[in-house]
C-alpha positions in Angstrom: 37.7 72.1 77.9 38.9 72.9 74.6 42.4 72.7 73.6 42.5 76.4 72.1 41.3 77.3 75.9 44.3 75.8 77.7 47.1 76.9 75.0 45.5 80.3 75.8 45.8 80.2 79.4 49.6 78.7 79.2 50.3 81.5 76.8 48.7 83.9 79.4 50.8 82.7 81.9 54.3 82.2 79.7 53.7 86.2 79.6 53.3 87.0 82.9 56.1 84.7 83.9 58.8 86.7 81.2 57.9 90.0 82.1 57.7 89.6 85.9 60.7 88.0 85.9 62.5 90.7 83.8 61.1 93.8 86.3 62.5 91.6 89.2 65.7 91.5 87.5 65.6 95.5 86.5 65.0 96.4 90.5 67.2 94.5 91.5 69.9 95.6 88.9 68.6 99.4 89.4 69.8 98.9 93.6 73.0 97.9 92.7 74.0 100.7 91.0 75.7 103.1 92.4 74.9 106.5 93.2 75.6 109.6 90.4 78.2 111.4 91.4 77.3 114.5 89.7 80.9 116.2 90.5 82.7 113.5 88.5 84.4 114.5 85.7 83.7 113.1 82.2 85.9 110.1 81.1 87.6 111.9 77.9 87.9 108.0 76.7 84.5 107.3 76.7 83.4 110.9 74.4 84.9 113.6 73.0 85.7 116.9 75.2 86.4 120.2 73.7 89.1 122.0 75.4 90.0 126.0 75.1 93.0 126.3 75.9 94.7 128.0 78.6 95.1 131.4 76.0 91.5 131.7 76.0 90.8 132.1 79.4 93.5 135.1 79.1 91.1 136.8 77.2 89.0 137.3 80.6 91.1 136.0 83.5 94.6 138.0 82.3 95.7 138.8 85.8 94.9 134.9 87.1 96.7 133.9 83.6 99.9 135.6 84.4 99.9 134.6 88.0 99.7 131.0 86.4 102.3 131.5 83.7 105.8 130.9 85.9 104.2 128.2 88.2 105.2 124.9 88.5 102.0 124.0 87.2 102.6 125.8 83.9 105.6 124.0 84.0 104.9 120.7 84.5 105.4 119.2 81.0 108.3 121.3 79.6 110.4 121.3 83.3 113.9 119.6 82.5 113.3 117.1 85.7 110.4 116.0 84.4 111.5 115.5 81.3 115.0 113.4 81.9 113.0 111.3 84.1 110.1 110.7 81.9 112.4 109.8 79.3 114.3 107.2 81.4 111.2 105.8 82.3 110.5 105.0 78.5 107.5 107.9 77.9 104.9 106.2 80.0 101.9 107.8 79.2 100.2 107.4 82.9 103.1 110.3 83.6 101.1 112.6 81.5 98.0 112.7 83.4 98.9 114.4 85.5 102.0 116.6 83.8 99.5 117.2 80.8 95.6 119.1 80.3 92.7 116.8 78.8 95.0 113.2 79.1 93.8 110.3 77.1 95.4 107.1 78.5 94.2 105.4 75.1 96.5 107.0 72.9 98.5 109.1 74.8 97.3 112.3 73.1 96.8 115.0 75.7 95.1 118.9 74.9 97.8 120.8 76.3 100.9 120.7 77.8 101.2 121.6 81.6 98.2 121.5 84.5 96.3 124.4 82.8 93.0 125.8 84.0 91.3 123.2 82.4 92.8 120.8 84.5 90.7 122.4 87.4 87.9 123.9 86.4 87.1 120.9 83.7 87.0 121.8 80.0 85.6 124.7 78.8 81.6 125.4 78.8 79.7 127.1 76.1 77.3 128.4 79.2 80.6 130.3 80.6 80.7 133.4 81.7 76.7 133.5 82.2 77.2 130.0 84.5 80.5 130.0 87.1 82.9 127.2 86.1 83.5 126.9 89.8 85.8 124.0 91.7 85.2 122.5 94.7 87.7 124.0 97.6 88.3 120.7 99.2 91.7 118.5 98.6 89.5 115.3 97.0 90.9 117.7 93.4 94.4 117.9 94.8 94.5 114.7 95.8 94.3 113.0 91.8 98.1 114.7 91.3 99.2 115.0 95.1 99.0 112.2 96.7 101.6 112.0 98.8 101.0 115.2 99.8 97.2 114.8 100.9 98.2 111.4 102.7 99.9 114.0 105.2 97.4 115.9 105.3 94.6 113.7 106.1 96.6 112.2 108.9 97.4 115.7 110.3 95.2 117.8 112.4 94.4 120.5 109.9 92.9 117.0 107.5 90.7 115.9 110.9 89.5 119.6 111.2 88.8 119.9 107.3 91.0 122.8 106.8 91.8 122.0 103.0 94.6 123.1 100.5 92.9 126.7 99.8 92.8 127.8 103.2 96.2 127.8 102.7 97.7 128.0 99.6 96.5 130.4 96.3 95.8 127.9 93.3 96.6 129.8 90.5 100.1 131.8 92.4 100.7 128.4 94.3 102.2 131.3 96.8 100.8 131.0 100.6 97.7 133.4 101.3 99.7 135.5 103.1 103.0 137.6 103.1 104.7 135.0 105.2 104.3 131.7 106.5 104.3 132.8 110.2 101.5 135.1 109.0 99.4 132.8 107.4 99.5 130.0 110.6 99.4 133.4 112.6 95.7 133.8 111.4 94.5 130.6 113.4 97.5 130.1 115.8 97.6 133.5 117.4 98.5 132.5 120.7 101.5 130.0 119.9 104.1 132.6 119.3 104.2 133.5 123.5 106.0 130.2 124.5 109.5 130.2 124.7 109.9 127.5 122.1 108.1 129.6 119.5 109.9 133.1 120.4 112.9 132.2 120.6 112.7 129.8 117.0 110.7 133.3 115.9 113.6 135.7 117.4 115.9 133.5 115.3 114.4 134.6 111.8 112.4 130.6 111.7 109.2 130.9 110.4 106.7 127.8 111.7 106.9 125.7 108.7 111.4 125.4 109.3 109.9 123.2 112.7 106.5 121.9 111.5 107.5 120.9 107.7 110.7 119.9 108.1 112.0 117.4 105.6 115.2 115.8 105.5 117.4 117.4 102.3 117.0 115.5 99.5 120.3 113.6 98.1 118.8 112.9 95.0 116.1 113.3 92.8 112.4 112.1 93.6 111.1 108.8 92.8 108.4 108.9 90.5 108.0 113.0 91.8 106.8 111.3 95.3 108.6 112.8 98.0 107.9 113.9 102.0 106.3 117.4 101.9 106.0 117.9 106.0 101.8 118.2 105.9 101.4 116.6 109.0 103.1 119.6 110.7 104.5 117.3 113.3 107.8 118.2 114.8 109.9 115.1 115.2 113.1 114.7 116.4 114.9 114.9 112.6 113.7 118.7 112.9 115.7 119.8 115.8 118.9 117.2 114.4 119.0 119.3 111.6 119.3 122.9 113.7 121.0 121.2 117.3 123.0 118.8 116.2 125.7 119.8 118.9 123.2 119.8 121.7 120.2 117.6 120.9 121.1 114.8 123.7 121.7 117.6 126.4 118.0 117.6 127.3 118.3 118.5 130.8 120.4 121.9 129.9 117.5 122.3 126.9 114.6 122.1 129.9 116.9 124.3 132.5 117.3 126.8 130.0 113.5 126.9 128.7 112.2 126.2 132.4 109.4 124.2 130.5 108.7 120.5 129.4 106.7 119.9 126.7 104.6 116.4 126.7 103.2 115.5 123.3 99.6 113.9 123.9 99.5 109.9 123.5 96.9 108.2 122.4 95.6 105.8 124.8 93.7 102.3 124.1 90.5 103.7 124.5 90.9 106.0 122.0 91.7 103.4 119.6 89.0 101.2 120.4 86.3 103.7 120.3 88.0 104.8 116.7 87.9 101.4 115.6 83.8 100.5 117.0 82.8 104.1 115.5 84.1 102.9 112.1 82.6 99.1 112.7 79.6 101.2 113.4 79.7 102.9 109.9 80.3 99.6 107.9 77.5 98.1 109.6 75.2 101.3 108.8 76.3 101.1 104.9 75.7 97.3 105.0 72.0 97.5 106.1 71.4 100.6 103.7 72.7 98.6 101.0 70.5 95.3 102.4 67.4 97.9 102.3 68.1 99.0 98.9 68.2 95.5 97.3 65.0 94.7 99.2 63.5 97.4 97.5 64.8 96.6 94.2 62.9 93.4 94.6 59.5 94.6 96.0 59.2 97.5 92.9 60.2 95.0 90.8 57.5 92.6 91.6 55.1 95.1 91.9 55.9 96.6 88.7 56.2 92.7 87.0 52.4 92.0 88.7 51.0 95.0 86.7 52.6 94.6 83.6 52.6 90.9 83.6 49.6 90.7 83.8 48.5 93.2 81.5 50.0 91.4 79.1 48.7 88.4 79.8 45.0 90.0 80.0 45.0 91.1 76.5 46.9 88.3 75.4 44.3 86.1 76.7 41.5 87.9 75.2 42.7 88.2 71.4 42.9 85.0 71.3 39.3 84.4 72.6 38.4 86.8 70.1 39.9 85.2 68.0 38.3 81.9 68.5 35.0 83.6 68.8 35.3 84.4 64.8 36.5 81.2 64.1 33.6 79.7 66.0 31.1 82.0 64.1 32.5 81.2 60.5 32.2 77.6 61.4 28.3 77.8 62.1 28.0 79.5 59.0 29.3 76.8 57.6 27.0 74.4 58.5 24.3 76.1 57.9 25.1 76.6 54.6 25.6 72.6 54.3 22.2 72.4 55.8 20.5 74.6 53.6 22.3 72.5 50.6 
């Protein structure tokens, strides 16, 4: 076999072997990456983002504008707490995030002072108003300021039943949707108010949060603006101390009086074990989706390097016969002209 022959076919093959290699390495890299999350935001230190301003939406939105204007939101920057402690924390910038509109942690610049619509809705659109720059009611938005707060809430009843922050409370007003507390748990809890706990706390002028978001009076100012908020609307003992501190041990006299005993639900074993195999259950599902997507990864990447591999290799090969074919040729004319000679 001629030489030229076998450098083509280890050519060929040299081909095939790059490019098959490379699309098993794309489907594989393609399967590890994860999903789009199309509701994420856009990382203001990765491109530019043009913000409005909070004065522009005015121009439309005046009556959710002034509602906004004397909220602690507005607020947030220019409020004196914030201020004295941001100061004698040396102006960390990772403050502003969440104090300031359009934060970038790079060089502490920031849009606008305060948590401004923008903060919300994301920065302005030039398809708005002919496309809604709508936010998701659910606390996952809440939760990148209020932490603490959505901790609670996730532990509390109203988290497990997915009743979020805007069932509750107005965004822009940060005022409860209703007149009154009692009146806005009175819209799902109509039936509490006929137990004697609740009528007479009620008869007393207590609405349902003085009970069920109590919090211990602060001494002091919060720690890094983290502090108990009462949104797992459990009523612990510190809430009745705080009313009955005169007759909180005299339980008997409390039950003779209300004629009624009150045993908070425990949770059992069983329930903790069937929580605990329902989430081993979950990991286990996510593992074997994960397993099935690099497995697929691999199989379109070898399918894909097969075709183009050897493709290439195909018309690789056959230039260079070609090739050889014209050298071939010139060389018989060559003799034959030697011949003729």
């Amino acid at each position: 076999m001629p030489v030229s022959k076998i450098r083509s076919r280890q050519l060929s093959f040299i081909v095939f072997s790059i490019l098959f290699c490379l699309c098993i390495f794309a489907g594989v890299s393609l399967s590890n990456t994860p999903f789009a999350n199309a509701a994420a935001p856009a990382d203001p230190d990765k491109q530019e983002v043009a913000y409005a301003g909070s004065e522009s939406c005015a121009t439309c939105h005046e009556n959710l504008y002034t509602e906004w204007q004397d909220t602690r939101h507005a607020h947030a920057f220019s409020s004196p707490i914030f201020q004295r402690d941001w100061h004698e924390l040396g102006d960390q910038t990772n403050c502003l995030e969440c104090h300031t509109t359009g934060h970038i942690p790079n060089t502490g610049e920031f849009a606008e002072e305060g948590v401004t619509c923008e903060s919300c809705h994301g920065p302005f659109q030039p398809t708005h108003p002919a496309e809604p720059m709508s936010v998701t009611p659910d606390a996952e938005l809440c939760s990148t300021c209020h932490k603490s707060t959505t901790d609670e809430w996730m532990a509390s009843v109203h988290g497990q039943e997915n009743i979020n922050c805007q069932s509750c409370h107005n965004p822009h007003s940060q005022t409860p949707m209703a007149d009154s507390v009692t009146e806005l748990c009175a819209n799902c809890h109509k039936e509490r108010g006929d137990s004697f706990t609740h009528g007479t706390h009620a008869n007393a002028g207590l609405e349902c949060s003085n009970c069920h978001m109590y919090t211990a009076p602060r001494t002091g100012d919060p720690i890094m603006g983290l502090v108990p908020t009462g949104h797992t609307f459990s009523v612990g003992s510190d809430a009745c101390v705080g009313c009955h501190q005169e007759t909180v041990h005299t339980r008997d006299e409390l039950i003779k009086i209300s004629g009624e005993e009150f045993v908070q639900p425990e949770i059992t074993i069983d329930d903790l074990e069937q929580t605990v195999t329902a989430q081993e259950q979950q990991i286990t599902s996510l593992e074997a989706k994960s397993e099935v997507r690099l497995y697929s990864g691999l199989i379109q990447g070898a399918i894909v390097g097969l075709v183009v591999g050897g493709t290439a290799a195909w018309v690789v090969s056959k230039r260079i016969e070609v090739v050889e074919v014209e050298d071939d040729e010139q060389d018989e004319g060559d003799e034959d002209d030697r011949k003729e000679e």
